[in-house]
N, C-alpha and C positions, 0 to 999 in steps of 0.2 A: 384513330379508329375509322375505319372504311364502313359509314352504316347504310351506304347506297348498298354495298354487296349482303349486308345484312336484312337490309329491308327491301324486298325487291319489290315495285309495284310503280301504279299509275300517278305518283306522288313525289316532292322533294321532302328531304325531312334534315333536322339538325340538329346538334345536340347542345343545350343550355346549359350554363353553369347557372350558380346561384347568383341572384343580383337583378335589377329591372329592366326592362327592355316597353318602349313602344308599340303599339300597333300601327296599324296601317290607318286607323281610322281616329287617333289620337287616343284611344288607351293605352298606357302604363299599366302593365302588369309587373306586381316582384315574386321575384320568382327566390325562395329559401332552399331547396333543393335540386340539385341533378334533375334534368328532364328532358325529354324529345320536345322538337316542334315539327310537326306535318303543316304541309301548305302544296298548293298547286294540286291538288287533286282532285280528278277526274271523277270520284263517286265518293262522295264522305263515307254513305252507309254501308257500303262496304269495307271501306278503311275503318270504321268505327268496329264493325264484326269482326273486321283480322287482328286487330288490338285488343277487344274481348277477348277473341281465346287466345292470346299468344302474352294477354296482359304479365301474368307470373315469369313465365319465360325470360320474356323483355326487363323488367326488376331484378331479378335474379344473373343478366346473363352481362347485360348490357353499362346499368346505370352504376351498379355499385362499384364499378371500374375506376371510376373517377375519384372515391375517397379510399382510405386505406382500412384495417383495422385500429382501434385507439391504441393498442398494447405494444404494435409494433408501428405505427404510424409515423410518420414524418414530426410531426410535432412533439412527440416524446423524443424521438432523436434527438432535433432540434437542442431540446431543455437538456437533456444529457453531454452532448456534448459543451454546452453552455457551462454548465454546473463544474464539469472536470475540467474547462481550462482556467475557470477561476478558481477553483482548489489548488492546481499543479504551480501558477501564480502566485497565490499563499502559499505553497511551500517554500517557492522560492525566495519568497519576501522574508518569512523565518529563518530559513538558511542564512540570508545574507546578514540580519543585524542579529542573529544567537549568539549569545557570548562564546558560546564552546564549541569552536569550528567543527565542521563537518571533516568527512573523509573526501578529499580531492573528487575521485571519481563517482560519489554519494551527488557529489554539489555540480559537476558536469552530466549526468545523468537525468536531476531535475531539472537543471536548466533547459535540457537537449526535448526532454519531452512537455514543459512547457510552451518551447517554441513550435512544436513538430503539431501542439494540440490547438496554437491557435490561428494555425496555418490551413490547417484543417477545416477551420469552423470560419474562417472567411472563404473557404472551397466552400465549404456546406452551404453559407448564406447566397453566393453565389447560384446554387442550385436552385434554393429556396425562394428566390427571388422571380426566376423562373418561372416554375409552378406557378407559385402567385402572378404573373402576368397572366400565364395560363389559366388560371382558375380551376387549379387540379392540384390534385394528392398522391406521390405517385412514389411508393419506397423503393422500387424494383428499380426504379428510374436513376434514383442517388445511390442505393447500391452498386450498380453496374458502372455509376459515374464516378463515384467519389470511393466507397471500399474496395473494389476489384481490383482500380488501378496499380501500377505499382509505385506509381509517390506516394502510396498510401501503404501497400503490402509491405516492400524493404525498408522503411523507415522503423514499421514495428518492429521485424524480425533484428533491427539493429539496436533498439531501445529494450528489445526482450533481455539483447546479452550481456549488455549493460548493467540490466536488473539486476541479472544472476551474479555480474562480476558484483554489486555491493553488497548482495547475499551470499556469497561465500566470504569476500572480507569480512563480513560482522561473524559470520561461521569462525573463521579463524583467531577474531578477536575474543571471541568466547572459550574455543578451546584451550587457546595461550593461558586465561584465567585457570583450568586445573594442572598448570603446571607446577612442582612442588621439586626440592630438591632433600629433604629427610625422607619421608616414607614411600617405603618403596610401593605401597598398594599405589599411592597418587600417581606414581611417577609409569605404575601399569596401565591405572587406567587413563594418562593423559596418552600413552600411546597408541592405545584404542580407536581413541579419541581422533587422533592426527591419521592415521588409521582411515578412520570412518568417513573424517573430512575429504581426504581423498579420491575416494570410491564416489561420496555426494557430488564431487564437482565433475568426475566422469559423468553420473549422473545429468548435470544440468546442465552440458555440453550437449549430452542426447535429447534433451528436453528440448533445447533450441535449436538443432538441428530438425528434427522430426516437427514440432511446431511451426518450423519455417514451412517444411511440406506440406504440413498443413494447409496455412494460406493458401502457397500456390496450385493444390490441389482443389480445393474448395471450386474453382472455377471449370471442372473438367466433368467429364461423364462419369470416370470412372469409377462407380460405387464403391465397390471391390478392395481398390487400391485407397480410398480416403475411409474406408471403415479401418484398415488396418493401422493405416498412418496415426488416425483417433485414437485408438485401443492401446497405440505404444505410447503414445504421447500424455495418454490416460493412467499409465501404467507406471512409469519414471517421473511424471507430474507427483503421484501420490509419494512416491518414495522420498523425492527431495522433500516434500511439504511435511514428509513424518518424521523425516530425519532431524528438520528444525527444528518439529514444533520437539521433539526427545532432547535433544540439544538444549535448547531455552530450559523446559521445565528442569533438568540436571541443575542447570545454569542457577535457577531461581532455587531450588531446594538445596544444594550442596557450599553456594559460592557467595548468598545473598545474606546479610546479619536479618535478624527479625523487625528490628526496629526501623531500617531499611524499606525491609517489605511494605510495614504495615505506611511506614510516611508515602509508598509511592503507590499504592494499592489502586487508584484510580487510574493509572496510567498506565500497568499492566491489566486490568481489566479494556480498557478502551484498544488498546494493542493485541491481543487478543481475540479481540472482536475483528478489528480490521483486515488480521491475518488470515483469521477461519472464513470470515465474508469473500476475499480475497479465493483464499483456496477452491471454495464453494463455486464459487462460479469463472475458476480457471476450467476447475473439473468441469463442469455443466459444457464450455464450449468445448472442449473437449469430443463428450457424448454425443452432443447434438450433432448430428451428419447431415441430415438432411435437411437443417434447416438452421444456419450456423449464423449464429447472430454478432457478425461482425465487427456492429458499429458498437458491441459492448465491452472490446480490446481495450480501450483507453479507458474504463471503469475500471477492468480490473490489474491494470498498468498504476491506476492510481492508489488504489485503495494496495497492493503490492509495496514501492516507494513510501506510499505514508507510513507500512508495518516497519519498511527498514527505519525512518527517523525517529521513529518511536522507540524503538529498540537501541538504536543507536543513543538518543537521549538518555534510558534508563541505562545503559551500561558507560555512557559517561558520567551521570550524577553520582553511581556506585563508587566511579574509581575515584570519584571527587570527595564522596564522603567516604571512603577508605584512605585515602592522605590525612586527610581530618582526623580520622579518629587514632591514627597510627605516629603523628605528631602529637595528639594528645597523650597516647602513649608515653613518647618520648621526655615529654616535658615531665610526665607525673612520676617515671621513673630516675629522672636527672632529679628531679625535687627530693623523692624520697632515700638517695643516694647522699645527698647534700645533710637532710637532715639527720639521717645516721651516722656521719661525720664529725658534723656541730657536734651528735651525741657523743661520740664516742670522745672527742677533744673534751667535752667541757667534765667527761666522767673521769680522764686523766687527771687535768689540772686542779680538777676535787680534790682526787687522789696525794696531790703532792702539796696540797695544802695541810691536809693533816698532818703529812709529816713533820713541814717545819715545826705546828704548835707542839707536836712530843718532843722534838728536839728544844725546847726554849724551853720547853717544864723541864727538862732531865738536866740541861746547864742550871736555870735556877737551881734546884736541888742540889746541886753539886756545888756550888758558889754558897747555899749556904751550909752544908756541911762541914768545908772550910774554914768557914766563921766561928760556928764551932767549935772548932778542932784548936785553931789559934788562941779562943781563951781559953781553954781548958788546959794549954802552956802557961 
């Protein structure tokens, strides 16, 4: 900041960060705040009149330059970015020792955006590091540094389509679930279905095209043209995200036993939440044009990835405990196959017991009729 051009007079002046400094005459003053220093001046009392009236001005124009707002400030970024590359780390760490393997491209996807996030966040400290020599706060600054670039721009847009590919695979591992080979409504509406999955992935194709324009329109003048890019990208955003969420709830009412539900009820409530949080503030960048809050891409890249393992979890515990229950099946019908067998042998073998005892009374009788018969010769 040029504040000779700003303060033009018979005076040198400079600007403090917070922290202490000397005087000339061995005071130590500390200094907690952003402030000017005048020195060399040819008339104080006038210097003290021009800072009187120009005192708001000068607050208002000059000082608060130096720190950011808390909401969007450096230090929330900071902790943001902190927070999601040890989440995306956790994932990867569950991936790797979960019994019940992942989808190939699910498990190179997190990996890809684990390393993309902490590759980042040693850029970002790098910045931060900065500043802090500096004794400033300056978001415009790491903005322009660190999101605009493009090792930061095409890495997302490649991580984006990545997403999408393991969101349409779980898309298709769901729909394969209403496939049915007796009735013909199932077998209608599984084609619907295959159908619908279709058209969603045309869908998400556009979503990551148009979202890439996004980005690299975000750094241009042209209003005009990044409202529009917004508004399509706002528009095919919602459709993919209504199609899943129609998708799952089917998924969960038509294809899930009860008892199922209720054992895993926490797990789609928590998936649920991540998904709609997720959606929420895809849409949110989306709208926002004018003031696109970039460094919030890997929040919701995260909270994105965690709905798929989530989901991916609950429809692998499903098909785990549908073998279970359909071996159970099995066994209880071999059992009761078995034992109407046993039944029906041991109701023969009754059977042919009686017979011999009539035959051994009807000889006795007969042997002594005989007897009989002899004496009365």
């Amino acid at each position: 900041m040029d504040l000779a051009h700003i303060f033009q007079g018979n005076f040198s002046v400079f600007q403090l960060e917070p922290g202490s400094f000397n005087l000339s005459d061995g005071t130590v003053v500390d200094n907690a705040y952003p402030s000017l220093f005048f020195t060399n001046a040819s008339d104080w009392t006038a210097l003290n009149e021009y800072l009187s009236s120009y005192q708001a001005t000068i607050i208002d124009t000059v000082l608060p330059l130096t720190r950011d707002d808390f909401h969007d400030s450096v230090i929330v970024i900071s902790f943001v970015l902190c927070t999601v590359t040890v989440g995306f780390w956790l994932l990867f760490l569950v991936q790797s020792i979960a019994t019940e393997k992942r989808p190939l491209h699910l498990q190179l996807t997190t990996t890809l955006l684990a390393v993309f996030s902490t590759i980042i966040l040693v850029r970002f400290t790098c910045l931060m590091r900065e500043e802090f020599d500096g004794c400033f706060q300056d978001r415009i600054m790491v903005i322009e540094r660190l999101f605009n670039k493009l090792y930061y721009t095409v890495p997302v847009c490649i991580l984006r389509a990545f997403t999408y590919i393991s969101w349409y695979s779980l898309c298709d591992r769901l729909v394969s679930e209403f496939r049915t080979r007796t009735a013909k409504s199932g077998n209608k509406m599984y084609r619907c279905l295959v159908a619908a999955n279709v058209v969603n992935a045309v869908f998400m194709v556009l979503v990551v095209v148009f979202t890439s324009l996004h980005y690299f329109s975000t750094t241009k003048k042209n209003h005009y043209v990044r409202y529009w890019v917004n508004v399509t990208v706002l528009v095919f955003t919602s459709l993919v995200c209504l199609y899943i969420w129609v998708l799952v709830m089917m998924f969960w009412l038509l294809r899930v036993d009860r008892r199922f539900k209720f054992e895993n009820l926490g797990l789609l409530v928590t998936t649920f939440f991540c998904y709609w949080f997720n959606t929420g503030m895809q849409l949110m960048g989306s709208a926002l044009v004018a003031r696109d809050p970039r460094w919030m891409v890997q929040v919701n890249l995260f909270f994105e990835i965690l709905s798929i393992h989530l989901l991916v979890d609950f429809v692998s515990g499903l098909e785990k405990y549908n073998r279970k229950t359909e071996s159970h099946n099995i066994v209880g019908r071999e059992t009761i196959a078995a034992a109407r067998k046993t039944s029906d042998m041991e109701t023969r073998m009754h059977g042919s017991g009686i017979g011999l005892e009539l035959d051994g009374d009807s000889e006795t009788i007969s042997n002594s009729s005989d007897s009989e018969a002899e004496q009365s010769r």
